[in-house]
N, C-alpha and C positions, 0 to 999 in steps of 0.2 A: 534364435531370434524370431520373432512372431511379428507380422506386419500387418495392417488393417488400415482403413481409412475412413475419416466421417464426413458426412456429405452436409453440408447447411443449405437453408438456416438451420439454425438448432432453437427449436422454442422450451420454455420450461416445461410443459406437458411429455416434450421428448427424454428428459433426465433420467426416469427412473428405466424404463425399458432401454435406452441406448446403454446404460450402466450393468442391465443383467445381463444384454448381449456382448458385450466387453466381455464380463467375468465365464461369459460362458467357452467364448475362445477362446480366452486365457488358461484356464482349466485342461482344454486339450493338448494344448502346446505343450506344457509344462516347460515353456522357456521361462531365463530370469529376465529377459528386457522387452519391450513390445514398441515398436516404431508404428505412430498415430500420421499417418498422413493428412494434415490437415488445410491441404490447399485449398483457399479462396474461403474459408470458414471465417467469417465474420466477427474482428475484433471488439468482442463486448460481454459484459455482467452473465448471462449468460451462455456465452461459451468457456467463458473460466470455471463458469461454477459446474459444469460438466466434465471441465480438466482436470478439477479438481476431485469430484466423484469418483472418476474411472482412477486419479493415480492412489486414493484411499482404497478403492475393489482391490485393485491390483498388488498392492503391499501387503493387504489379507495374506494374498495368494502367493505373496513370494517374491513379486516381481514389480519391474519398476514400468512405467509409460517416458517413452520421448518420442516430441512433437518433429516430426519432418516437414519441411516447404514453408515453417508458420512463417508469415508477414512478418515485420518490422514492426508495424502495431499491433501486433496478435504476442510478437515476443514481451514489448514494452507493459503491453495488460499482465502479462503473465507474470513477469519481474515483479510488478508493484503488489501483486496481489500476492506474492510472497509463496511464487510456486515454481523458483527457477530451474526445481532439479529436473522440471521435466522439457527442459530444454535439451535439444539434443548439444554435444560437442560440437556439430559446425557453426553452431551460429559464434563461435568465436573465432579471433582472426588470427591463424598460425600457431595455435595452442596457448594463445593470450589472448586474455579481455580487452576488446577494444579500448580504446581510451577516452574517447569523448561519451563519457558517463554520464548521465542522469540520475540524483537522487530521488528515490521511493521512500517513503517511510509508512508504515502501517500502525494504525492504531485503534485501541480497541473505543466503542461510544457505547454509555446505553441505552441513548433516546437520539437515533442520526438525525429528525428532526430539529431537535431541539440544538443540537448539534453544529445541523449547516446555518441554524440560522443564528447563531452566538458567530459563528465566525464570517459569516456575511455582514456582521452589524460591523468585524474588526475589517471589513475593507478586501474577503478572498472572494476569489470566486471559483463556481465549480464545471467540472466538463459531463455533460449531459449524455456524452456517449459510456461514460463509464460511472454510468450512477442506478442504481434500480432500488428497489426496499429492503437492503442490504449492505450498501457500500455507495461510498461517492469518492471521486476523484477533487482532493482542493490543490488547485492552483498556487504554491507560496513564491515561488521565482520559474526563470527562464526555463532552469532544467532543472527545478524541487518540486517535488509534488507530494501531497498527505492524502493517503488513502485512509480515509472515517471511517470505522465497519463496525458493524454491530457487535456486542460482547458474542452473541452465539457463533454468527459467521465467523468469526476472530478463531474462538475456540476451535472451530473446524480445523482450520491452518497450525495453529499453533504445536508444536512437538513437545510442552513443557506446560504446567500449573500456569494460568494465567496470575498475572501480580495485581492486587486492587490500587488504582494509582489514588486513593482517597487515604490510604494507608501506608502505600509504601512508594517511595521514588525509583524507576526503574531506566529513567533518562531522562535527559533536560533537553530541551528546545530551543537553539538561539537563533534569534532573528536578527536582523543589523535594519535601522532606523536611519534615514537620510539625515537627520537635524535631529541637536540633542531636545528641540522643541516637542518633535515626532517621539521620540521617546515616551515623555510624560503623557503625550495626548492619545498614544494607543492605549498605555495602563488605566486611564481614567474612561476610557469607551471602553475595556474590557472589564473593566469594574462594572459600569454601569448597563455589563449584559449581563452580569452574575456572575463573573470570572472574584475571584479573591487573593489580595495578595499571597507571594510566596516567600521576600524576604525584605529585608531593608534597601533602601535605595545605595547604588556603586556609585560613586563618585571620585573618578583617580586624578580626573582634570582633562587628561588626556582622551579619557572616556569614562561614558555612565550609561547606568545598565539598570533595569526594573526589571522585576518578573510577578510572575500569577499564573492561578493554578486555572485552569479552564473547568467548565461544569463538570466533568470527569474525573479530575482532581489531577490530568497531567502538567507539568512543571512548563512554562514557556519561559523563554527571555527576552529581553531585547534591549541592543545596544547602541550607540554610536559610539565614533571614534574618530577625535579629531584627522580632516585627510594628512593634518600640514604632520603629524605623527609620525604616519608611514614614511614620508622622504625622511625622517631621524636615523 
């Protein structure tokens, strides 16, 4: 095992030479794992994107990167941005995943301008610490969160053919609407940002559900549901 540690801040000018000096230690070791001691490194846009650099160098070469000492928001960036393997084993708790989870979801955009601001019109908002000309954090509830990222940055992360969501469905999105009122009145503000329907309206009595396809062409929903239902 091969151990190192990076020093921040980390600025973008720093990516390509911190990345050759990685591969270059890596190379001598010829271990398969390398522990990144990353205390007090700065949870943000880029320091994943350097996380991400070095565990691409590294898998060249054989070998994997895990993060020792990261924060609790340096772990959370890392999660969302869909780079958990390089999370070491202790950050779980007695060989199980904590339980008080947070949903990430990542997805891919091909205009993030165009992007934040269709879903700014549907009422999200985004976290300014994790946003750069690559990726934005949106806010959908307490502990949901949609990381936007651009088609190219997407393809970095991804291990598979990206799917074109103007073509094909590769997930649905549902959201839950306080009032069957709220319902109708997000599909018609998503309409009127350029979203387009996606199927007929649901109607069970007990609940009702719209959906539309966002500029990207991914599939959203949203539903209400009578409360007086759930004591049934």
């Amino acid at each position: 095992m091969t151990d190192f540690a990076i020093w921040g801040p980390i600025a973008r000018g720093d990516l390509p030479g911190l990345s050759d000096r990685v591969c270059a230690l890596l190379r001598g070791s010829g271990g398969e794992v390398a522990c990144c001691d990353v205390t007090g490194i700065a949870p943000d846009a880029v320091t994943v994107d350097a996380l991400a650099r070095l565990q691409l160098a590294a898998a060249r070469l054989g070998c994997q990167v895990r993060l020792r000492n990261a924060s609790a928001e340096l772990q959370q960036l890392v999660a969302l941005m869909g780079l958990s393997d390089v999370l070491s084993d202790h950050t779980h708790q007695g060989g199980r995943m904590a339980t008080n989870r947070k949903l990430f979801v990542n997805i891919p955009v091909a205009d993030l301008d165009r992007a934040v601001e269709f879903f700014t019109t549907l009422g999200f908002s985004f976290d300014p610490r994790f946003t750069d000309e690559t990726a934005t954090c949106m806010l959908v509830g307490e502990d949901a969160y949609f990381m936007l990222i651009t088609t190219a940055k997407f393809a970095d992360f991804a291990k598979k053919d990206l799917a074109d969501p103007k073509a094909q469905t590769a997930a649905m999105f549902a959201l839950t609407a306080e009032t069957r009122e709220e319902v109708d009145s997000f599909i018609d503000i998503a309409l009127g940002a350029g979203g387009t329907l996606a199927a007929e309206p649901m109607d069970l009595g007990f609940m009702v559900g719209r959906s539309f396809y966002d500029l990207d062409g991914h599939h959203w929903e949203i539903f209400w549901l009578d409360p007086s239902a759930k004591e049934q």
